[in-house]
MIMI-6601 format. One record per residue (C-alpha): x, y, z; residue in one letter. Coordinates in steps of 0.1 Angstrom, whole numbers, plus 5000, padded with zeros to 4 digits. Example, Ala and Ser with C-alpha at 12.3 -4.5 7.8 and 13.67 -1.06 7.14 Angstrom:
<nodes>
512349555078a;513749895071s;
</nodes>
This chain:
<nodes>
474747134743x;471646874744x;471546584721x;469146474690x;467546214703x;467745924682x;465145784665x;464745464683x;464845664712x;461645914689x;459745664684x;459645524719x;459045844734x;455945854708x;454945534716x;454945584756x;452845864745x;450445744728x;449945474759x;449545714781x;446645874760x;445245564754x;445245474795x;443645794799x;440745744775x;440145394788x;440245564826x;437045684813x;435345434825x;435245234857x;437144884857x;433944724852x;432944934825x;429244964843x;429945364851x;432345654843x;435345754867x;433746104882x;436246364881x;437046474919x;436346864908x;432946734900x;432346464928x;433346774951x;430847034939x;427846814953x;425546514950x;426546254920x;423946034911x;424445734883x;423245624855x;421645284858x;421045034830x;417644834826x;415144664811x;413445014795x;415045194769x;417345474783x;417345604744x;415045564715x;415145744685x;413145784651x;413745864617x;411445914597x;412145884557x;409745844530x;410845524523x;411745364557x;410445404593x;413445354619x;412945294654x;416345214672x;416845184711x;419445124737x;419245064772x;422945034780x;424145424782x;426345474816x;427045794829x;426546024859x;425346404869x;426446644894x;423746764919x;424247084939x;423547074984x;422947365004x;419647374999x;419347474962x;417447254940x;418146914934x;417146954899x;419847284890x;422646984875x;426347124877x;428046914857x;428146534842x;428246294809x;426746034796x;427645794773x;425645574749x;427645294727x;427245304689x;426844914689x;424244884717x;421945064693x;419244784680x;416944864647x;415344544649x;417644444618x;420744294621x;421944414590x;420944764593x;422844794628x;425944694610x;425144934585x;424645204617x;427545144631x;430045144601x;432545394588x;429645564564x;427545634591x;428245634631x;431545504628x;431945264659x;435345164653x;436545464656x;434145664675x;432745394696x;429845594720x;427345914713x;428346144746x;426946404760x;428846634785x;426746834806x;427547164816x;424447344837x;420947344838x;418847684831x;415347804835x;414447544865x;411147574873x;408747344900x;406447144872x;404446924898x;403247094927x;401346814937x;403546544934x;403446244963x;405746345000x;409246254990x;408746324948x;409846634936x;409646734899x;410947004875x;411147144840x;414847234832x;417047284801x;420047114799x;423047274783x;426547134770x;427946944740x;426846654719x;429646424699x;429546164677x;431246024646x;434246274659x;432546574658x;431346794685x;428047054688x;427147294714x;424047124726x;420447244747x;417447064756x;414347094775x;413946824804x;411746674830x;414046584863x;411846384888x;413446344923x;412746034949x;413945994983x;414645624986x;411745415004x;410545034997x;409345164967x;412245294950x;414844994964x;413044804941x;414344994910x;417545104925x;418945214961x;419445544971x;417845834965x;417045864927x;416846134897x;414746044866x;416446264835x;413646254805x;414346414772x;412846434737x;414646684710x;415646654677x;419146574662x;419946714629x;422346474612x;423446704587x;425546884613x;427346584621x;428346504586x;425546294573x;424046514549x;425046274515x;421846224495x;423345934480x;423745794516x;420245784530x;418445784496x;415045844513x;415745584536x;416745794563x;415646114575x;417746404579x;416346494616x;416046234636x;413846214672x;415246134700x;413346044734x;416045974767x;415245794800x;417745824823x;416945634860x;419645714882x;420645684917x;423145814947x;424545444945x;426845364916x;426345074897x;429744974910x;429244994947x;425844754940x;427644514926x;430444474958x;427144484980x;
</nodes>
């Protein structure tokens, strides 16, 4: 017959546990935290390219209340994307996720941001980045047919999820994905070949649990714009730095 454990024995099995699942989140991201650890059933279905942080603002969003207009940016979300080879287009994503940190997100006011990223509203302690995990890319169709040798561009809407604040929405957007073999040009943004990801849709904060009147009290909106630049390359910020 097996043995209770005991509880000392409970709770270290717990707490080994709970490690574990702590490793795993942190495993996330790369040691230097500059990129995301790409799953090898991802890196094996094709091309991954990488986000790359800047100068320009990868994310920028609006609110606009009747008594406040917010602008707040971020140009430190890290992530990566999943192109397909074999001749289909570069632009028909398979799979990847991005990640923006709550407390990278500037309003211009100190004392607003800490508002932002507090338990009331994006929570950072607890739910410290806004991700989105892509899943496909539908309705790909050429958008520039003129476009410079080497620069291919396309209309595409992205499908997969959208979390913060610990809660999770099924999520679609239209997109403009710009394609650049690498050349003098583009080394001087990033090497490698490169895949330009912009966005601009609407996020409706009510489905994410901010939808208390006596919260925002005209001072924020309950939609929000959102416009996303996302440079990335065939190099990982990673592999630059060791070069």
């Amino acid at each position: 017959m097996r043995s209770t454990p005991s509880r000392s024995r409970l709770q270290m099995l717990v707490t080994t546990t709970l490690v574990s699942a702590s490793a795993a989140i942190a495993a996330d991201r790369t040691e230097s935290g500059q990129t995301l650890v790409v799953p090898d059933d991802h890196a094996a279905l094709g091309t991954v390219y990488y986000v790359h942080a800047g100068k320009d603002a990868q994310m920028t969003f609006t609110s606009d209340a009747p008594l406040e207009h917010i602008k707040g940016t971020s140009n430190q979300a890290i992530g990566y994307a999943v192109a397909p080879e074999n001749g289909a287009s570069v632009a028909a994503l398979l799979k990847g996720e991005f990640r923006i940190p709550i407390e990278s997100i500037d309003t211009g006011i100190p004392m607003r941001d800490e508002h932002l990223q507090g338990s009331r509203w994006l929570n950072a302690e607890e739910h410290p980045d806004l991700v989105f995990v892509l899943e496909g890319a539908e309705n790909i169709d050429r958008a520039d047919m003129d476009a410079p040798e080497g620069v291919d561009v396309w209309n595409v809407e992205l499908t997969g999820t959208m979390s913060f604040r610990g809660m999770t929405h099924d999520f679609r957007t239209d997109a403009r994905i710009t394609t650049m073999k690498e050349s003098p040009v583009t080394q001087r943004r990033a090497p490698g070949d490169l895949l330009i990801i912009r966005s601009e849709f609407p996020i409706d904060l009510r489905k994410y649990g901010l939808n208390d009147p006596g919260m925002s009290a005209g001072k924020v909106a309950e939609t929000v714009e959102v416009d996303v630049f996302l440079l990335m390359s065939t190099v990982s910020p990673d592999e630059l730095r060791r070069r």
